[in-house]
GULO-352778 format. One record per atom (N, C-alpha, C): residue number from 1; atom name; z, x, y. Coordinates in Angstrom, 1 decimal. Atoms other than C-alpha are relative to their C-alpha. Last residue first. Example, Ala and Ser with C-alpha at 12.3 -4.5 7.8 and 13.67 -1.06 7.14 Angstrom:
2
PT, 2, N, 0.0, -0.9, -1.1 .
PT, 2, CA, 7.1, 13.7, -1.1 .
PT, 2, C, 0.8, -0.8, 1.1 .
PT, 1, N, 0.0, 0.9, -1.2 .
PT, 1, CA, 7.8, 12.3, -4.5 .
PT, 1, C, 0.0, 0.9, 1.2 .
This chain:
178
PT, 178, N, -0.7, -1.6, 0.8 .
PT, 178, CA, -19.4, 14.9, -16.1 .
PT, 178, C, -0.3, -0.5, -1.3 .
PT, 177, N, 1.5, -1.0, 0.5 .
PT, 177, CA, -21.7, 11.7, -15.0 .
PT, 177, C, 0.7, 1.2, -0.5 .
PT, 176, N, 0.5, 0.5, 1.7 .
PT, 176, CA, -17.9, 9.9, -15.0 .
PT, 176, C, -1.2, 0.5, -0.3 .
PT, 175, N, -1.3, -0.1, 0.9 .
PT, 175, CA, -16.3, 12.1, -12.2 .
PT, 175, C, -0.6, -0.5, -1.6 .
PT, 174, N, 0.5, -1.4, 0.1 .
PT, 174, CA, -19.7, 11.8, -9.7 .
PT, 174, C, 1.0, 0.3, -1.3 .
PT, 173, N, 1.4, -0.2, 0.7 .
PT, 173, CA, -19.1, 7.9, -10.0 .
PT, 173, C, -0.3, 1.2, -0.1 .
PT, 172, N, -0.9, 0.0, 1.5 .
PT, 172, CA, -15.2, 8.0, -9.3 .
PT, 172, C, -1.6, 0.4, -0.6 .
PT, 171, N, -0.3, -1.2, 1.2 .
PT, 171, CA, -16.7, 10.8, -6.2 .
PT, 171, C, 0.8, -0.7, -1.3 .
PT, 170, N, 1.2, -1.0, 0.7 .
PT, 170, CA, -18.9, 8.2, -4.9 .
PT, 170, C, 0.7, 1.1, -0.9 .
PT, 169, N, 1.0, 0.0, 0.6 .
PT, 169, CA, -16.5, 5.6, -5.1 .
PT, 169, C, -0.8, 0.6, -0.5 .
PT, 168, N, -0.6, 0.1, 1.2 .
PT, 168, CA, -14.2, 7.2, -3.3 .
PT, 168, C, -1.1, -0.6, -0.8 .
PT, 167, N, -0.6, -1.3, 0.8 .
PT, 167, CA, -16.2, 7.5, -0.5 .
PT, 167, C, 0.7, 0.4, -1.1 .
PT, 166, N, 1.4, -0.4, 0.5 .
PT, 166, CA, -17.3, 3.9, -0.6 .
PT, 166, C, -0.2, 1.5, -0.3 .
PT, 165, N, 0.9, 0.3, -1.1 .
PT, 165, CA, -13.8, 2.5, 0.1 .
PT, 165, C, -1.5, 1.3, -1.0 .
PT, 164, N, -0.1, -1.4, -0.7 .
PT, 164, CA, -12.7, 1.3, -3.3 .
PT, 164, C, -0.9, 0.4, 1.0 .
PT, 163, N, -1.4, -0.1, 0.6 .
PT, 163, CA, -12.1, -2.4, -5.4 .
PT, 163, C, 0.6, 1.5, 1.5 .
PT, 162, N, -1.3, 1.0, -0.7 .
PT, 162, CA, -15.5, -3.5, -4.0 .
PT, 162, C, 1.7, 0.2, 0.2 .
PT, 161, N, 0.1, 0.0, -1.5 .
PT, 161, CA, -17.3, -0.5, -5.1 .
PT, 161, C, 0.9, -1.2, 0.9 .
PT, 160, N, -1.2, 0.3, -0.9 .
PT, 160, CA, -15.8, -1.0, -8.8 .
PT, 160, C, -0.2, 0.7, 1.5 .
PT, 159, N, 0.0, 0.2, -1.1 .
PT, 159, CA, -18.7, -1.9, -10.8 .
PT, 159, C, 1.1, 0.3, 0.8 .
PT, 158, N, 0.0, 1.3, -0.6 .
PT, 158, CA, -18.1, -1.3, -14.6 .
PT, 158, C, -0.4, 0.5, 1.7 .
PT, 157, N, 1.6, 0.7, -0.5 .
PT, 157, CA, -19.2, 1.5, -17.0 .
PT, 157, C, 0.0, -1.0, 1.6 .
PT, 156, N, 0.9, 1.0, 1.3 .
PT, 156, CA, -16.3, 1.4, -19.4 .
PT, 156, C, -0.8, -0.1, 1.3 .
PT, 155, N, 0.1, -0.8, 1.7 .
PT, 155, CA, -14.5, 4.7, -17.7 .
PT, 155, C, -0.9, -1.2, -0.2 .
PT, 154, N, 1.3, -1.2, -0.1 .
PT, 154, CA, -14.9, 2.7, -14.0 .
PT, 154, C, -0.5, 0.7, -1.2 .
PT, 153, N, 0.9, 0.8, 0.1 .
PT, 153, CA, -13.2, -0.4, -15.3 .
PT, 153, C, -1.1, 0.9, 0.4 .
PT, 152, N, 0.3, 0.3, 1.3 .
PT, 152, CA, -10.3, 1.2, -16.7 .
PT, 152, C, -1.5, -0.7, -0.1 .
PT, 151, N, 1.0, -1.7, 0.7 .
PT, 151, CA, -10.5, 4.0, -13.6 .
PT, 151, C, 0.1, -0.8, -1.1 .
PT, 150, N, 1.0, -0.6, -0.8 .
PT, 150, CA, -10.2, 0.4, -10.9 .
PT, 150, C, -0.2, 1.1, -1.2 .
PT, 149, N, 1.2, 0.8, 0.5 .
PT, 149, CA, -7.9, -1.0, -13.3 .
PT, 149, C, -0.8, 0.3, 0.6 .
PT, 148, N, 0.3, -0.3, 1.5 .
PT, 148, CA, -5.3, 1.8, -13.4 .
PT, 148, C, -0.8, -1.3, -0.3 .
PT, 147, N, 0.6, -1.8, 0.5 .
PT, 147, CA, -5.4, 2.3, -9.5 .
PT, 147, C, -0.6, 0.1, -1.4 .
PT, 146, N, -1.5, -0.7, 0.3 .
PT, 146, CA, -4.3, -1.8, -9.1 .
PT, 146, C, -1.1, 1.4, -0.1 .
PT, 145, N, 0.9, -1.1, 0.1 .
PT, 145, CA, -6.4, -4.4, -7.0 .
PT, 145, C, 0.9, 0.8, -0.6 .
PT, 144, N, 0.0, -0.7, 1.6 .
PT, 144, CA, -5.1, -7.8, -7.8 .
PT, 144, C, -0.6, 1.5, -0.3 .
PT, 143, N, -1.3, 0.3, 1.1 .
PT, 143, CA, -3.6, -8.7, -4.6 .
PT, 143, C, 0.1, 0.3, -1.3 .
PT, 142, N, 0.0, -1.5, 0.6 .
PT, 142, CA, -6.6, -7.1, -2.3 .
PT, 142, C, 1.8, 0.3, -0.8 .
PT, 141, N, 1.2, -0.2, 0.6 .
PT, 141, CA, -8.4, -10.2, -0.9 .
PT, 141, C, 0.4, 1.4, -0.7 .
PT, 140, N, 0.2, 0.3, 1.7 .
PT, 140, CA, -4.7, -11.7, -0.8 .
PT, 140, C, -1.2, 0.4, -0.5 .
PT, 139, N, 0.6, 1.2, -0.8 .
PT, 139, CA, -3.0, -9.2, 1.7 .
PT, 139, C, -0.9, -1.0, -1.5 .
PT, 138, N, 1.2, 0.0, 0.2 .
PT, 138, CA, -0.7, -7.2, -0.3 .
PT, 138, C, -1.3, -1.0, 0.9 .
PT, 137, N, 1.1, 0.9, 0.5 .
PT, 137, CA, 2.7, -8.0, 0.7 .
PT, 137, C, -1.3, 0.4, -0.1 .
PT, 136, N, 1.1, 0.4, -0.8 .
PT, 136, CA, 4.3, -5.0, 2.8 .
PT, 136, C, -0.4, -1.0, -1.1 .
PT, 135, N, 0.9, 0.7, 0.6 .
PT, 135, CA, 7.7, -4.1, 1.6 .
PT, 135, C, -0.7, -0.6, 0.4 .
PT, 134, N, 0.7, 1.3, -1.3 .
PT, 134, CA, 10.0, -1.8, 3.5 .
PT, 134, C, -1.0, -0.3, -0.8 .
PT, 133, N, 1.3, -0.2, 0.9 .
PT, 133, CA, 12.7, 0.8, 1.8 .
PT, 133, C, -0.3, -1.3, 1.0 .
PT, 132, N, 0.6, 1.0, 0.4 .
PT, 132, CA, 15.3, 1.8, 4.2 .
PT, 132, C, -1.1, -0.4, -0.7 .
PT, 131, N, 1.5, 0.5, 0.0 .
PT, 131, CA, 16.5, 5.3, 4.5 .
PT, 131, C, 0.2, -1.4, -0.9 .
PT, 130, N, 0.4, 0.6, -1.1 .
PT, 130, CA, 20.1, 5.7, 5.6 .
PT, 130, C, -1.4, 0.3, 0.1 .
PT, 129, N, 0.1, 1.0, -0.9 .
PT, 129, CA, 21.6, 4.7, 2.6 .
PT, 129, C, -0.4, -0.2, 1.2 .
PT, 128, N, -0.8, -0.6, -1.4 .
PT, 128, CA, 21.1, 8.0, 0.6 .
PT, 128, C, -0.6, -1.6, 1.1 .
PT, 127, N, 0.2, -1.7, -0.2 .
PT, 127, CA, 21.0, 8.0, -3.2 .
PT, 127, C, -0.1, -0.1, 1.3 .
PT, 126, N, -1.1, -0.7, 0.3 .
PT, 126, CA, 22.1, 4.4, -3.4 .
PT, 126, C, 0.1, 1.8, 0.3 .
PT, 125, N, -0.8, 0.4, -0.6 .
PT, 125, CA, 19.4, 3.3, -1.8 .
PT, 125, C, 1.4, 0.3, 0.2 .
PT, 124, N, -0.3, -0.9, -1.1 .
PT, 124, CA, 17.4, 4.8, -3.5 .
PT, 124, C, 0.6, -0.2, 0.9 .
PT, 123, N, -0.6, -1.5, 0.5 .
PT, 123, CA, 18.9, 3.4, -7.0 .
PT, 123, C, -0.6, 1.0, 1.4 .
PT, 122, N, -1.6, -0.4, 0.1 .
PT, 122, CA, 18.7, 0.2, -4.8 .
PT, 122, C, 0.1, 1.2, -0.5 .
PT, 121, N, -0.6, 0.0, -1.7 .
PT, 121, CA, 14.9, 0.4, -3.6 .
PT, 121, C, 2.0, 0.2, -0.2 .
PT, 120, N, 0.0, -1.1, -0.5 .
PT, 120, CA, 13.8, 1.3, -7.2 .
PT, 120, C, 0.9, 0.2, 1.1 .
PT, 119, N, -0.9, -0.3, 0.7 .
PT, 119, CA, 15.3, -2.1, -8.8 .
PT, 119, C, 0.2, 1.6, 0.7 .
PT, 118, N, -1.1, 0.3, -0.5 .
PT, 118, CA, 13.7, -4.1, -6.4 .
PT, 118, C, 1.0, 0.8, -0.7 .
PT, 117, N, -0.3, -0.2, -2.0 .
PT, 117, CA, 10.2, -2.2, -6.5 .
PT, 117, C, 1.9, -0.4, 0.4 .
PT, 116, N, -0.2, -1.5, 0.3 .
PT, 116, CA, 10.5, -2.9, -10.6 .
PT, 116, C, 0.5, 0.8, 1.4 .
PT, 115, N, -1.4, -0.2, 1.1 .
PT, 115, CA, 11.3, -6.8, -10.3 .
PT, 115, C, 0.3, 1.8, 0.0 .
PT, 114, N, -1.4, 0.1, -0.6 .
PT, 114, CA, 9.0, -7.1, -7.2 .
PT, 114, C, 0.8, 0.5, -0.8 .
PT, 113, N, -0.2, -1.3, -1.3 .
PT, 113, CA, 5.8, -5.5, -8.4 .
PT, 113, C, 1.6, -0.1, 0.1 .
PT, 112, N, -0.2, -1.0, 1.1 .
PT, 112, CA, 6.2, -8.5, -11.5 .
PT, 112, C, 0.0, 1.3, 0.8 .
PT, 111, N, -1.4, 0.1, 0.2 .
PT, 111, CA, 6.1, -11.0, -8.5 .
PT, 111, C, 0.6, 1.2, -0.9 .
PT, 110, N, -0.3, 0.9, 0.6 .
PT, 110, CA, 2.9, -9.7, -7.3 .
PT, 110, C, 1.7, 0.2, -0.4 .
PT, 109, N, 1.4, 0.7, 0.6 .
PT, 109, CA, 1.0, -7.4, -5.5 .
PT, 109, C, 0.2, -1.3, -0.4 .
PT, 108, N, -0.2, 1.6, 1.4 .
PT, 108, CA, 3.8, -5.8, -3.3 .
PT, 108, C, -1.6, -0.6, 0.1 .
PT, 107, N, 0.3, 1.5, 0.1 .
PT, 107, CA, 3.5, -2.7, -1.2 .
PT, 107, C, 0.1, -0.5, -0.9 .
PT, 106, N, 0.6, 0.1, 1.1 .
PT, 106, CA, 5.8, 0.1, -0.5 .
PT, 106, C, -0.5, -1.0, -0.3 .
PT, 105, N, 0.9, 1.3, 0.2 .
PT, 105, CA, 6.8, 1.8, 2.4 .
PT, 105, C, -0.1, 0.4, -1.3 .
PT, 104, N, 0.9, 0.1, 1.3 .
PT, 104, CA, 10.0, 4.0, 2.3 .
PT, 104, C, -0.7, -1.3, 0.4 .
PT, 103, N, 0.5, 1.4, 0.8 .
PT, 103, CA, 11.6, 4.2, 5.6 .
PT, 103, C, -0.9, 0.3, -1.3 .
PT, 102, N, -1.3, 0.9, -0.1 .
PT, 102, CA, 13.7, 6.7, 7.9 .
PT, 102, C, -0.5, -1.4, -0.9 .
PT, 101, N, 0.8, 1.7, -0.2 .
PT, 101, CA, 11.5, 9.7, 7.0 .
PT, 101, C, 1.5, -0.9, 0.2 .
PT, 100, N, -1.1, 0.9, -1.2 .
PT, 100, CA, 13.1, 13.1, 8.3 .
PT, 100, C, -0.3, -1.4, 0.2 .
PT, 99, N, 1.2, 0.2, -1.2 .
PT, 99, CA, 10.1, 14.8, 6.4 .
PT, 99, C, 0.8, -0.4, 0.8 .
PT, 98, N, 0.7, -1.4, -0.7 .
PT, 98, CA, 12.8, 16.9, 4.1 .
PT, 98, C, -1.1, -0.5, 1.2 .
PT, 97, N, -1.2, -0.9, -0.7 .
PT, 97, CA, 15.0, 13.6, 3.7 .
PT, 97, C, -0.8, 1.7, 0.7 .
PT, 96, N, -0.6, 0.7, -1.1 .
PT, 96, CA, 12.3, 11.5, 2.3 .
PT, 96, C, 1.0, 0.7, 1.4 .
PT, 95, N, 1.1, -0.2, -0.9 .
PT, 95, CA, 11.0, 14.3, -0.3 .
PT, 95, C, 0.2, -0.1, 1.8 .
PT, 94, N, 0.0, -1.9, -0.6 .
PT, 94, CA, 14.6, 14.9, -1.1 .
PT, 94, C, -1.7, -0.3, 0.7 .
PT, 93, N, -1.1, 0.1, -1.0 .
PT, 93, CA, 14.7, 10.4, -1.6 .
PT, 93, C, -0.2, 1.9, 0.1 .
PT, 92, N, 0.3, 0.9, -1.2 .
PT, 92, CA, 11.2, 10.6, -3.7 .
PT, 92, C, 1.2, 0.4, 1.3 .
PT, 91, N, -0.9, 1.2, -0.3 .
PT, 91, CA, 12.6, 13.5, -5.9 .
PT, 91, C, -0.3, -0.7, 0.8 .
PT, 90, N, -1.4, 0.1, -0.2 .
PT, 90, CA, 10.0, 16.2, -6.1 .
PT, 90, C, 0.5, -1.5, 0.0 .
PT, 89, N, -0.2, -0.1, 2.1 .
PT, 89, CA, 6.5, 17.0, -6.7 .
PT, 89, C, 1.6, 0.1, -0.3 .
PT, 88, N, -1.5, -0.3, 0.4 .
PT, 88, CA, 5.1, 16.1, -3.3 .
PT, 88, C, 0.2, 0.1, -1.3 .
PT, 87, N, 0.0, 0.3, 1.3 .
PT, 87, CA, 1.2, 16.1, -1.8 .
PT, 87, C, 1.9, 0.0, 0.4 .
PT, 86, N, -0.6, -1.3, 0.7 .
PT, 86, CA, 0.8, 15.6, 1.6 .
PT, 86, C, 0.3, -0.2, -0.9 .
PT, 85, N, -0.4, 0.3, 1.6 .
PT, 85, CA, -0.9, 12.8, 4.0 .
PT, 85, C, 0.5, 1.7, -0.6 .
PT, 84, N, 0.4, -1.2, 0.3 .
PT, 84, CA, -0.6, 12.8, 7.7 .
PT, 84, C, 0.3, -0.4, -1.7 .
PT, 83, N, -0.4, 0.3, 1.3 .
PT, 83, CA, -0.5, 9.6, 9.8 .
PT, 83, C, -0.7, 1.6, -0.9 .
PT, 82, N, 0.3, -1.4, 0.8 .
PT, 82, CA, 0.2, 10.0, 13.5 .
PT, 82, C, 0.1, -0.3, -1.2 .
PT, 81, N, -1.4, -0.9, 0.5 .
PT, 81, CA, 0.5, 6.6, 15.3 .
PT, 81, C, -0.6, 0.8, -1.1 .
PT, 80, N, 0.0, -1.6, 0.5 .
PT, 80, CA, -2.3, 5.3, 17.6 .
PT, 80, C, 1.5, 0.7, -0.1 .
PT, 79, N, -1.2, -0.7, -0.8 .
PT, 79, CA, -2.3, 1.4, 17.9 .
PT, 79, C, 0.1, 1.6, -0.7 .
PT, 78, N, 0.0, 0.9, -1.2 .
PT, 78, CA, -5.1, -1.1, 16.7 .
PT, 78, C, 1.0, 1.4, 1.1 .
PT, 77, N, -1.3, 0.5, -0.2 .
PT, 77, CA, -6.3, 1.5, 13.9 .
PT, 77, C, 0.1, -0.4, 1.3 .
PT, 76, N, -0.2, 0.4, -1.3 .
PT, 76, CA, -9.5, 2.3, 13.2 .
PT, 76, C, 1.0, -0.8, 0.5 .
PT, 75, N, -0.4, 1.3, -0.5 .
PT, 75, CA, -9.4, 4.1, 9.9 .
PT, 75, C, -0.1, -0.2, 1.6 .
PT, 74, N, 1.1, 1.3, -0.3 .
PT, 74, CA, -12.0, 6.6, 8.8 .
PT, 74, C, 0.4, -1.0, 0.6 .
PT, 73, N, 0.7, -0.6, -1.1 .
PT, 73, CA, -9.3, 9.9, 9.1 .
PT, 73, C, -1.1, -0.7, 0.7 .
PT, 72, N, -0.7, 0.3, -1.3 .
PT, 72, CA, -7.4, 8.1, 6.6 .
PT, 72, C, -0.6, 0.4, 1.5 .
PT, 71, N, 0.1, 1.4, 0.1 .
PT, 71, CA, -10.1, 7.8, 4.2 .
PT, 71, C, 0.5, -0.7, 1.3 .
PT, 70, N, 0.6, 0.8, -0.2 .
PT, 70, CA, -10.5, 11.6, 4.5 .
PT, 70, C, -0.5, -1.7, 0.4 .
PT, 69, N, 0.3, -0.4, -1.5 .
PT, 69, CA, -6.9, 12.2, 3.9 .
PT, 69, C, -1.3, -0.3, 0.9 .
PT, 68, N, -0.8, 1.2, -0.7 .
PT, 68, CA, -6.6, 9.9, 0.9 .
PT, 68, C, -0.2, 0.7, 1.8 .
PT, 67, N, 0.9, 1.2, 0.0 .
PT, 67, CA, -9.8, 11.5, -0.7 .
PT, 67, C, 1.0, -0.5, 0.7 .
PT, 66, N, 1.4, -0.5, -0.8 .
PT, 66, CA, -8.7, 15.4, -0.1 .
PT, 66, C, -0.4, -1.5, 0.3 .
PT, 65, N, -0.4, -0.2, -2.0 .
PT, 65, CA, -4.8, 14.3, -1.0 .
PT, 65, C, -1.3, 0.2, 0.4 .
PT, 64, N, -0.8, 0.5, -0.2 .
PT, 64, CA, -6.3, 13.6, -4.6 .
PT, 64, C, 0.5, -0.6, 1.7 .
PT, 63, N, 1.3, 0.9, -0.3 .
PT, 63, CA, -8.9, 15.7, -4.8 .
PT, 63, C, 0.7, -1.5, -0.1 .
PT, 62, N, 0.9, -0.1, -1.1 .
PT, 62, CA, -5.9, 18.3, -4.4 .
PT, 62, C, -1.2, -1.1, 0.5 .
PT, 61, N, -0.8, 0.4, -1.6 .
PT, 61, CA, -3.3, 16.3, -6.5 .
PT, 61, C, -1.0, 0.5, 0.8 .
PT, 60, N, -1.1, -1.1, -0.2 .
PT, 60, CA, -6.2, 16.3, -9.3 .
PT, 60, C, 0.6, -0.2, 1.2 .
PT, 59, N, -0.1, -0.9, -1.5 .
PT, 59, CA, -8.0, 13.0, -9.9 .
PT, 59, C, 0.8, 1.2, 0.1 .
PT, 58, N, 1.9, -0.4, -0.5 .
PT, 58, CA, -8.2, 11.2, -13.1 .
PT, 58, C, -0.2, 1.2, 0.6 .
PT, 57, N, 0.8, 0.8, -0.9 .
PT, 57, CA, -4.2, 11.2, -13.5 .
PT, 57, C, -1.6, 0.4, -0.2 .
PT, 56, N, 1.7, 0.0, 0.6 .
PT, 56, CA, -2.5, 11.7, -16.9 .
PT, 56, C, -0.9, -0.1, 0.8 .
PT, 55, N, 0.7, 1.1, 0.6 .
PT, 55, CA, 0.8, 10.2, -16.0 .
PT, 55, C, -1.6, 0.0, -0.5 .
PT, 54, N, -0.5, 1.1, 1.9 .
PT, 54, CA, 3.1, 13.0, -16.9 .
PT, 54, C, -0.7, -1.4, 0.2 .
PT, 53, N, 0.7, -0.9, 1.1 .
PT, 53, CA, 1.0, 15.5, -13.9 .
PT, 53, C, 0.2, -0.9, -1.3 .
PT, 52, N, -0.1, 1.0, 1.0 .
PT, 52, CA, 2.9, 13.1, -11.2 .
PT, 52, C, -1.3, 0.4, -1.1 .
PT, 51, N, 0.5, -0.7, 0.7 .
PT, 51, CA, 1.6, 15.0, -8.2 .
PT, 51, C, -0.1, -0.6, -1.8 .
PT, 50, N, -0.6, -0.8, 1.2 .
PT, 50, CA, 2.5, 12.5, -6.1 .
PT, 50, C, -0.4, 0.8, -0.4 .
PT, 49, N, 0.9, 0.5, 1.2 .
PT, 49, CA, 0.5, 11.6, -3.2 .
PT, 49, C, 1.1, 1.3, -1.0 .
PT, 48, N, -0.5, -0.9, 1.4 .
PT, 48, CA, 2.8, 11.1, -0.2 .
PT, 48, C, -0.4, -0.1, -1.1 .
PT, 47, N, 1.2, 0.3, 0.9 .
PT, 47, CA, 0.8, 9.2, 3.0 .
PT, 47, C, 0.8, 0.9, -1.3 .
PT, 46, N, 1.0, -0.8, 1.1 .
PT, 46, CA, 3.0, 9.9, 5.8 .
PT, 46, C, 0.1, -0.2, -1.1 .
PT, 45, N, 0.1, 0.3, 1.7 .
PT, 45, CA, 3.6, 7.4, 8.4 .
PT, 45, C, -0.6, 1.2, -0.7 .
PT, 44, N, 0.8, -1.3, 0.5 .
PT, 44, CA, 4.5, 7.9, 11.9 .
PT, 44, C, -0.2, -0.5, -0.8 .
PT, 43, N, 0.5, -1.0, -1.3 .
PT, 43, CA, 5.8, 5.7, 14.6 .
PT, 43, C, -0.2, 1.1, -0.6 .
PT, 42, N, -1.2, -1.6, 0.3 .
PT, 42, CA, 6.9, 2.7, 12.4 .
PT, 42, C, -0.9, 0.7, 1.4 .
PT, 41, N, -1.8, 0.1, -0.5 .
PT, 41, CA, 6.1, -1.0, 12.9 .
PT, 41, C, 0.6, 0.9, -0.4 .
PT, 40, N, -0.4, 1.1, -1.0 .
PT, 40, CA, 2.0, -1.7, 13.3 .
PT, 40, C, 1.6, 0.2, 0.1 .
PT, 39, N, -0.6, -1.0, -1.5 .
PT, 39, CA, 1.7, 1.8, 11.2 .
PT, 39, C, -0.3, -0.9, 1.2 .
PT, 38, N, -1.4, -0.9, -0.4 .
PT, 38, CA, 2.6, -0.2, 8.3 .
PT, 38, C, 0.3, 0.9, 0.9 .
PT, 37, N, -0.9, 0.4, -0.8 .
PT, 37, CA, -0.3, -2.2, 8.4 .
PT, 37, C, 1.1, 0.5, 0.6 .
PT, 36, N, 0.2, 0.3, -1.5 .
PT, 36, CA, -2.9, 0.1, 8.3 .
PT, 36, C, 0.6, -1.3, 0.5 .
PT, 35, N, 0.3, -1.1, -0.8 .
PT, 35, CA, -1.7, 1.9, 5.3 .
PT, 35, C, 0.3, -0.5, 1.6 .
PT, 34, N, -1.0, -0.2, -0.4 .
PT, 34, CA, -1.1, -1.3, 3.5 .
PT, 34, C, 0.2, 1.6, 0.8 .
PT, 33, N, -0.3, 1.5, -0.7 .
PT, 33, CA, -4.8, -2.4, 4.0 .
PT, 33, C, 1.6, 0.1, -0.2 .
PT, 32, N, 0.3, 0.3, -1.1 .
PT, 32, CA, -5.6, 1.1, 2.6 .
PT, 32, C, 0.8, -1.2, 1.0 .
PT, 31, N, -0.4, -0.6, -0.3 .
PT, 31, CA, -3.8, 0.9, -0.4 .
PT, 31, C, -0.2, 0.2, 1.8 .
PT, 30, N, -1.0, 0.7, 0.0 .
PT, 30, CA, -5.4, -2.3, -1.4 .
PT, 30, C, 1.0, 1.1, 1.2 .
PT, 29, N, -0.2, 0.8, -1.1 .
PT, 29, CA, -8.5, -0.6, -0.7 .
PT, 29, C, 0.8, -1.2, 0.3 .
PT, 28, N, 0.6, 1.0, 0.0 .
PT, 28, CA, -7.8, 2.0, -3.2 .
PT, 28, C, -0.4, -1.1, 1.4 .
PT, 27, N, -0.5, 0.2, -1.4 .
PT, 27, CA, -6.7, 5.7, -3.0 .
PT, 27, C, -1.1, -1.5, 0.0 .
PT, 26, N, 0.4, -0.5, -1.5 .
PT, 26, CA, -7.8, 7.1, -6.7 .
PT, 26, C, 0.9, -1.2, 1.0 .
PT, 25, N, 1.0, -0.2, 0.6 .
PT, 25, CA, -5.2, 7.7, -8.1 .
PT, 25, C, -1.0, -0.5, -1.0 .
PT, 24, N, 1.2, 0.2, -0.8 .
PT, 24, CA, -3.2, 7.2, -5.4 .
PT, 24, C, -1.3, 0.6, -0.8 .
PT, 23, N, 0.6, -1.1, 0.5 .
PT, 23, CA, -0.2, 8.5, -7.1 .
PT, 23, C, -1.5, 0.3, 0.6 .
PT, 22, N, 1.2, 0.7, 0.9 .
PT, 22, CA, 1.7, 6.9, -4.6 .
PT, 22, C, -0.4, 1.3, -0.7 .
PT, 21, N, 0.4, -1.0, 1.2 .
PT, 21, CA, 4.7, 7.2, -1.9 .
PT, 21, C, -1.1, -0.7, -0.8 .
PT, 20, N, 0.9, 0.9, 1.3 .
PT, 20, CA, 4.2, 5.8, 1.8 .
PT, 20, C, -0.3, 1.0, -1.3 .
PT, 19, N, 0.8, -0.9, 1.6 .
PT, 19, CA, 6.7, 7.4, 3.4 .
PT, 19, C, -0.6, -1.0, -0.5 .
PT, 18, N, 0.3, 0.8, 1.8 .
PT, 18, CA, 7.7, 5.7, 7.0 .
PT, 18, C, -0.8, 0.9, -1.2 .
PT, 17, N, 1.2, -1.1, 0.7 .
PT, 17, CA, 9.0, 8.1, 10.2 .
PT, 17, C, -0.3, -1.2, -1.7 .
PT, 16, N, 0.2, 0.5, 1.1 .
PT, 16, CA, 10.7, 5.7, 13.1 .
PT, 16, C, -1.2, 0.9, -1.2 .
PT, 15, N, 1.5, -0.4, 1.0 .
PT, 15, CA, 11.9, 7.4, 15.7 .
PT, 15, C, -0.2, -0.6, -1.6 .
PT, 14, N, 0.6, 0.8, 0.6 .
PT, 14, CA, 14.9, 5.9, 16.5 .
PT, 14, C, -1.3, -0.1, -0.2 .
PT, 13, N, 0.3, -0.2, 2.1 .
PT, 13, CA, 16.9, 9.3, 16.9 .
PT, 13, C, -0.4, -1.3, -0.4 .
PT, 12, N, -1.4, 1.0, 0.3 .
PT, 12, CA, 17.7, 8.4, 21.3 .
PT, 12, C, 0.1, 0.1, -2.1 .
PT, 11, N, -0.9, -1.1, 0.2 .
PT, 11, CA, 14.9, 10.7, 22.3 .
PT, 11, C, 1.1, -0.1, -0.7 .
PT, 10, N, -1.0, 0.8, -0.5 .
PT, 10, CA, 12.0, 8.4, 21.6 .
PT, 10, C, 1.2, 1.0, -0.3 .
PT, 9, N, -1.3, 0.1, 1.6 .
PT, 9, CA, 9.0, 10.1, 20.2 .
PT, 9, C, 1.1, 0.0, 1.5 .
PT, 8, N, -1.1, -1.0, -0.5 .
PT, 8, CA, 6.4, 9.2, 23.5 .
PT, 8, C, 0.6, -0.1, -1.3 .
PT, 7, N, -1.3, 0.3, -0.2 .
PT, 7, CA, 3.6, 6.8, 22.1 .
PT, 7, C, 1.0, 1.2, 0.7 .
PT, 6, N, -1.2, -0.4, 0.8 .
PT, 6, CA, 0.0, 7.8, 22.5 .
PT, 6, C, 1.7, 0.2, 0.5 .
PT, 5, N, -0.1, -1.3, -0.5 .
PT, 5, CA, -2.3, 5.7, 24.8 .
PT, 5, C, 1.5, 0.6, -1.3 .
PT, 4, N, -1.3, 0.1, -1.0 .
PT, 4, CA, -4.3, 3.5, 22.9 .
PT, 4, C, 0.6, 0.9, 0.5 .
PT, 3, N, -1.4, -0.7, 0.8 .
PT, 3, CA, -7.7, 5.0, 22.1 .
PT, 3, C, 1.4, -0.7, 0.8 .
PT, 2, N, -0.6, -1.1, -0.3 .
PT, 2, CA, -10.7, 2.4, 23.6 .
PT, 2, C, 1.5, 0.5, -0.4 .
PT, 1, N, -1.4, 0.5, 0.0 .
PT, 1, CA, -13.0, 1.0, 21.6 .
PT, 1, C, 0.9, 1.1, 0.6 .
């Protein structure tokens, strides 16, 4: 397949930089599939894995960013825009402002995503109006996939290779033999 040709950054300040924030823990194949939409209508995207220590995560931020970077590094993207992942442990919108993002991605699963997502987008909104938040739909083979059912169903034993690309996988399975 051959590489498309890499874009020019546009002199005129319409570069488009999108944040995809997450705990990404782990980095699902929901996640994915909004990954490789979002860089059909921006001109960068970076990958922001929280640190988010108050939710208890599986994964440490390092093996954290180690699995999203990797994953990222596997996609075959239609159009070649720069995607860099990096942790953060700050204010979404100061994150946003220090990368020079002009968009928060964030995907929807369901209507219950919306209520919370709609309430985020205004209080960032309010904090600095000139980043847009941008809502990708879930595609439907990856509408019920969520982070905290993939490690409820890995902890009890369960199957979740379908849920995660296969690298991930191997390291939720190396995590529960501990």
């Amino acid at each position: 397949m051959a590489k498309a040709p890499k874009k020019p950054i546009p002199t005129n300040g319409l570069y488009r930089v999108g944040v995809y924030p997450g705990t990404f823990d782990p980095i699902t194949n929901g996640h994915i599939d909004i990954i490789g939409r979002a860089v059909k209508v921006i001109d960068k995207l970076i990958v922001a894995v929280a640190v988010n220590a108050g939710k208890g995560p599986m994964f440490t931020t390092k093996e954290r960013v180690d699995m999203c970077r990797a994953e990222v590094s596997k996609l075959k993207l239609p159009v070649n825009v720069p995607i860099e992942v990096v942790p953060f442990d700050n204010l979404l919108m100061h994150f946003v402002q220090q990368m020079k993002g002009t968009f928060i991605v964030r995907g929807l699963r369901a209507v219950s995503d919306f209520e919370y997502e709609f309430q985020m987008a205004g209080m960032n909104a309010r904090l600095n109006p000139d980043v847009e938040t941008m809502f990708l739909m879930a595609s439907e083979r990856n509408q019920f996939i969520a982070s905290r059912f993939v490690k409820e169903i890995a902890k009890l034993g369960g199957d979740v290779s379908s849920f995660v690309p296969r690298g991930v996988n191997d390291k939720i399975k190396a995590k529960f033999k501990k």
